[in-house]
KOLVEX-747519 format. One record per residue (C-alpha): residue number from 0; y, x, z. Coordinates in Angstrom, 2 decimals, padded with zeros to 5 digits, always signed. Example, Ala and Ser with C-alpha at 12.3 -4.5 7.8 and 13.67 -1.06 7.14 Angstrom:
<atoms>
[atom 0; [-004.50; +012.30; +007.80]];
[atom 1; [-001.06; +013.67; +007.14]];
</atoms>
This chain:
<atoms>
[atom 0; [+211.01; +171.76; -086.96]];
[atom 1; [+212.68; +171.73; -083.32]];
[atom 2; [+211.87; +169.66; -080.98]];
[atom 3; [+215.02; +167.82; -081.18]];
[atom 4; [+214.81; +167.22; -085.06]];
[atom 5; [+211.21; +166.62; -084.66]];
[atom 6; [+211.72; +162.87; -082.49]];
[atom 7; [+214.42; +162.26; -085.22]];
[atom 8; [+211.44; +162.83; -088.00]];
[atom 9; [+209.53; +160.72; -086.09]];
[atom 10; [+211.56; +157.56; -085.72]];
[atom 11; [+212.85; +157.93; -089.52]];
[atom 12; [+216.66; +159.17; -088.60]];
[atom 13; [+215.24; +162.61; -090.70]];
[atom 14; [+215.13; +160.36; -093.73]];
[atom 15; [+216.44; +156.86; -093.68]];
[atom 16; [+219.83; +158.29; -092.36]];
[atom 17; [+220.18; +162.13; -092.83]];
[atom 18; [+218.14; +165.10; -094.26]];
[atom 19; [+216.23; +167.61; -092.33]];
[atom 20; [+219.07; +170.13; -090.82]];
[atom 21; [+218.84; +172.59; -087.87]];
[atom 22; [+220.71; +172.26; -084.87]];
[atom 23; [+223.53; +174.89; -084.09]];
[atom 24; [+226.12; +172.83; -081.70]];
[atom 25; [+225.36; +170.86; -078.26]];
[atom 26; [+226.63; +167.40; -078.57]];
[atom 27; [+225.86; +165.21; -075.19]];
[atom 28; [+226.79; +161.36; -075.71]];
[atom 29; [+227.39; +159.28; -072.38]];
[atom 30; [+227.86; +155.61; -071.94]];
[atom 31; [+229.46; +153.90; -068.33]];
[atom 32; [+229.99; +157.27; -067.00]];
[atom 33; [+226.30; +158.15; -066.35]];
[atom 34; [+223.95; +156.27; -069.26]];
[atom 35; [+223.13; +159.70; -071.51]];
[atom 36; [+222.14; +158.91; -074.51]];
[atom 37; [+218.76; +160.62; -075.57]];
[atom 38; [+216.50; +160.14; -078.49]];
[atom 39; [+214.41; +157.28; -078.84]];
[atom 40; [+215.55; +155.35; -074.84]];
[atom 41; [+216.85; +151.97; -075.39]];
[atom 42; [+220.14; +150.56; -073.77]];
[atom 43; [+221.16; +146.88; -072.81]];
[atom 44; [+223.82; +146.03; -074.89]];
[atom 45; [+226.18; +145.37; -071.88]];
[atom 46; [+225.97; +149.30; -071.31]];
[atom 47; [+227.33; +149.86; -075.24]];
[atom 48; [+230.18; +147.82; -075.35]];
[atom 49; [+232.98; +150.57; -074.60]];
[atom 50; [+233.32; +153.90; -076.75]];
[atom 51; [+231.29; +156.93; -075.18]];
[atom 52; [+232.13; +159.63; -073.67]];
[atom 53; [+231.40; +162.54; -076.31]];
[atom 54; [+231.01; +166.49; -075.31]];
[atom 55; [+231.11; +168.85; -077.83]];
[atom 56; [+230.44; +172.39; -077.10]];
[atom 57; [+231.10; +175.45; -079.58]];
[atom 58; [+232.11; +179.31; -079.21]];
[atom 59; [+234.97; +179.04; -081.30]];
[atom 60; [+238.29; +176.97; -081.69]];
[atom 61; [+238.45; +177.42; -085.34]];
[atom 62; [+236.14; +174.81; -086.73]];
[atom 63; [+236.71; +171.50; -086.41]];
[atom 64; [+234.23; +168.42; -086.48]];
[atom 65; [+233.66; +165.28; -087.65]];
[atom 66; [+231.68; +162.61; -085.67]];
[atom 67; [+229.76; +158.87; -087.67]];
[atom 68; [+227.90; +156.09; -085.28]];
[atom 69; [+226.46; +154.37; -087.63]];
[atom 70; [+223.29; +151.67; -087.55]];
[atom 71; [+220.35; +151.94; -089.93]];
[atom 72; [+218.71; +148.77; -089.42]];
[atom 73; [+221.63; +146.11; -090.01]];
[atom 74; [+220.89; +143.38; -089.87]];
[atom 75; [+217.44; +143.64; -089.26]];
[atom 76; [+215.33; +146.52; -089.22]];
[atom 77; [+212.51; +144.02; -091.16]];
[atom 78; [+215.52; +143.60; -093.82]];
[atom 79; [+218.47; +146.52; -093.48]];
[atom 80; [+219.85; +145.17; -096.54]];
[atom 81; [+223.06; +146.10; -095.47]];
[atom 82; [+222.16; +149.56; -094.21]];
[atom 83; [+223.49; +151.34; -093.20]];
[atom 84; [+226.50; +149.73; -090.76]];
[atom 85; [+229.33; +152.21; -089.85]];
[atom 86; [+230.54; +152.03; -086.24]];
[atom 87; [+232.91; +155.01; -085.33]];
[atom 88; [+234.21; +157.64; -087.30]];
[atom 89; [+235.85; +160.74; -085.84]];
[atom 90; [+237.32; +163.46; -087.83]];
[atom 91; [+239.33; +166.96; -086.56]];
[atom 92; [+237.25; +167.23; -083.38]];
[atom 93; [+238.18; +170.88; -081.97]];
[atom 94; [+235.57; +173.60; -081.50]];
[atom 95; [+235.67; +174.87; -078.35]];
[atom 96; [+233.82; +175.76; -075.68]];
[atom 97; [+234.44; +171.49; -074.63]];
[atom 98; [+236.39; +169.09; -076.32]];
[atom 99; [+235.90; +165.66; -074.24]];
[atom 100; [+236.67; +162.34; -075.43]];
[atom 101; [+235.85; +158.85; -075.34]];
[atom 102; [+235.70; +156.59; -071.80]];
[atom 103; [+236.09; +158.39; -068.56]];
[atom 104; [+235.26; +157.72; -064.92]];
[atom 105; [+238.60; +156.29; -064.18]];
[atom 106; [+239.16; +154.76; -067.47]];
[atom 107; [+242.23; +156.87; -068.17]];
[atom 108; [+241.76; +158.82; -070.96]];
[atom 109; [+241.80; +162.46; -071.32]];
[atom 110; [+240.88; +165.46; -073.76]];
[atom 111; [+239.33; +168.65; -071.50]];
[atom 112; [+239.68; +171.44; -074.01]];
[atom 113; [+239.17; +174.71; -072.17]];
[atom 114; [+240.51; +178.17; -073.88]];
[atom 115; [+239.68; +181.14; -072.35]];
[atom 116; [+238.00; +179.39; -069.51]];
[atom 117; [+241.58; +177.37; -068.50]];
[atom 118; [+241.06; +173.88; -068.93]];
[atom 119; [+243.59; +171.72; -070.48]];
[atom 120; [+244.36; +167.88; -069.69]];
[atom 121; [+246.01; +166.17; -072.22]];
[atom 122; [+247.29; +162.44; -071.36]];
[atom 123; [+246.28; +159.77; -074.19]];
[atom 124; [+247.76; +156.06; -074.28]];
[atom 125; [+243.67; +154.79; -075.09]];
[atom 126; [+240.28; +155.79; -074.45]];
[atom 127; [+240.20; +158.03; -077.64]];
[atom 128; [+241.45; +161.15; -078.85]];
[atom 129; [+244.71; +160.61; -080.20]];
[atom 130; [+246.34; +164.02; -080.27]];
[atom 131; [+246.82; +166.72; -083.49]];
[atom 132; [+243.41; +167.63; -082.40]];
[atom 133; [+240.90; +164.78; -083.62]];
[atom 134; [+241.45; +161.41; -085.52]];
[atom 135; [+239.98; +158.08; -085.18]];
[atom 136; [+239.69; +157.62; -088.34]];
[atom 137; [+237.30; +153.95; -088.16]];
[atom 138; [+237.65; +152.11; -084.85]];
[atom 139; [+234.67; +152.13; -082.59]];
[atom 140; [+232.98; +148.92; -082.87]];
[atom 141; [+230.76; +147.34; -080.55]];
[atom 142; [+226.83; +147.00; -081.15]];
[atom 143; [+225.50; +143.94; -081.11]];
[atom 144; [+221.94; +144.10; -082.39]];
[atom 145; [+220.27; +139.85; -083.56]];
[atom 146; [+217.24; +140.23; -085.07]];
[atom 147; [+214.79; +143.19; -083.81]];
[atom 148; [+215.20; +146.62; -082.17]];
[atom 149; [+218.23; +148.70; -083.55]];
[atom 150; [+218.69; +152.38; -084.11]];
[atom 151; [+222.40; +153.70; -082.90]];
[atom 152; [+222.82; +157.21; -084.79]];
[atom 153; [+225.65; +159.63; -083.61]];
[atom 154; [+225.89; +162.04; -086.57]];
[atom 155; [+227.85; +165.28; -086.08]];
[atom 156; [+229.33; +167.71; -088.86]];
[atom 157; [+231.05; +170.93; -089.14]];
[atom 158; [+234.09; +170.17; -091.43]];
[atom 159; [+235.63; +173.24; -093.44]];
[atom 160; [+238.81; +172.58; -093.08]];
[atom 161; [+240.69; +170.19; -091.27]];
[atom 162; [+242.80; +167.24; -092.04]];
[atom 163; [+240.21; +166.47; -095.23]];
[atom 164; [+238.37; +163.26; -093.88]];
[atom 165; [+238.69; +159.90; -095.94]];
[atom 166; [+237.48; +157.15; -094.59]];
[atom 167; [+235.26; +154.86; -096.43]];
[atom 168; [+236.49; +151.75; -098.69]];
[atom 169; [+234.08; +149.17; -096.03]];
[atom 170; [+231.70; +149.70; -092.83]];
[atom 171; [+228.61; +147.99; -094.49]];
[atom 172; [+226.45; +149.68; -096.70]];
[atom 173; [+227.83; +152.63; -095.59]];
[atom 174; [+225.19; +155.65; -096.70]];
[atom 175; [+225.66; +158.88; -094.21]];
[atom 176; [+224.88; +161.16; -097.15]];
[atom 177; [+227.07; +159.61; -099.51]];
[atom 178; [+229.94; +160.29; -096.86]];
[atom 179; [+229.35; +163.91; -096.28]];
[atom 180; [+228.59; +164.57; -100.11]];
[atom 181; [+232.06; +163.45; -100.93]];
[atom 182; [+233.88; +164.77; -097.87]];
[atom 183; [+232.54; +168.44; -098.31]];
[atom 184; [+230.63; +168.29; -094.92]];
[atom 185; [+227.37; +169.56; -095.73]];
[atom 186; [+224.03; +169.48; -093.24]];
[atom 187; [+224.35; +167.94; -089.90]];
[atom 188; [+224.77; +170.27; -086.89]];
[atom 189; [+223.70; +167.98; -084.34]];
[atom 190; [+222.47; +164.11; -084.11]];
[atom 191; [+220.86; +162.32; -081.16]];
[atom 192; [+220.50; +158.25; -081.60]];
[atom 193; [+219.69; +155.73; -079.14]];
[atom 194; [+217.42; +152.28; -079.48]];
[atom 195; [+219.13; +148.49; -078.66]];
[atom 196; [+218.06; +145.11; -079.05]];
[atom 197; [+219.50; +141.51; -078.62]];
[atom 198; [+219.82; +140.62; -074.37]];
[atom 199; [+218.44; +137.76; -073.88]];
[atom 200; [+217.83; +135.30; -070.85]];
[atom 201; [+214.70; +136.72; -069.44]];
[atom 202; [+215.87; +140.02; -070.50]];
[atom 203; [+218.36; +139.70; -067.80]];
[atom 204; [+216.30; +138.50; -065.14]];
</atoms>
């Protein structure tokens, strides 16, 4: 086990939301330009509110991707009874060397896809992907953890074709496994997830 799969073991991710898989594509997740998200650090919930900005880095511009945010521990992680809660679903993500998306520096949104080392800017009416190239296929939602401390889970799949990404009948009870089973999508290639909780008063102080 990596080192990487071995924190998501650890807090249950390997498990509760996906099987044991190996790693084989970088995936870097960044909130309010600068917040990174890494395995197991906790964000204030006024850091979450707008989509991420998602990197995705591969070798080759045939395969295409499909990206789930989903929460594990809805409502509570004493009682997930409606586990697990989908946040953001993004299908037809290009592989290349990096395909950017999500909230940028100067909130104008933008795809960077470079081929053959040339980059490409692509002007978007939103802060998401809305090209040929990837689909927003269930609206990022904001999390907004009540009871307890919340696991955030970006998922990441390799897709084998494109353009074959359904998404599901409702957001609750949404089961990670149960999604990639019936969309063909096999083993995660990457996954990182990131720990919230309710802000309260002294929180803030």
């Amino acid at each position: 086990m990596s080192r990487l799969t071995e924190s998501l073991a650890v807090e249950r991710v390997i498990g509760e939301v996906v099987d044991n898989f190996t790693p084989s594509v970088k995936m870097k997740v960044t909130y309010n330009c600068s917040k990174q998200v890494c395995n197991g650090h906790e964000f204030m919930p006024a850091v979450i509110t707008a989509k991420p900005r998602v990197e995705i880095g591969g070798e080759d511009m045939r395969p295409a991707y499909t990206l789930i945010m989903t929460d594990p521990d809805a409502p509570s992680p004493s009682d997930p009874h409606l586990r697990e809660h989908l946040h953001w679903i993004v299908t037809d993500i290009p592989g290349t060397t990096d395909a950017s998306f999500g909230k940028f520096p100067n909130f104008r949104a933008y795809v960077l896809i470079y081929f053959n080392k040339r980059p490409l800017t692509l002007g978007l009416d939103s802060c998401m992907c809305k090209s040929s190239r990837c689909r927003e296929i269930v609206s990022y939602e904001t999390p907004k953890p009540v009871i307890g401390i919340h696991r955030y889970v970006f998922v990441l799949f390799q897709q084998k074709a494109r353009q074959t990404v359904s998404p599901p009948p409702s957001r609750d009870h949404f089961n990670t496994r149960s999604f990639s089973e019936q969309n063909d999508l096999g083993l995660p290639v990457a996954a990182v997830y990131f720990n919230a909780q309710r802000e309260t008063a002294a929180r803030r102080r």
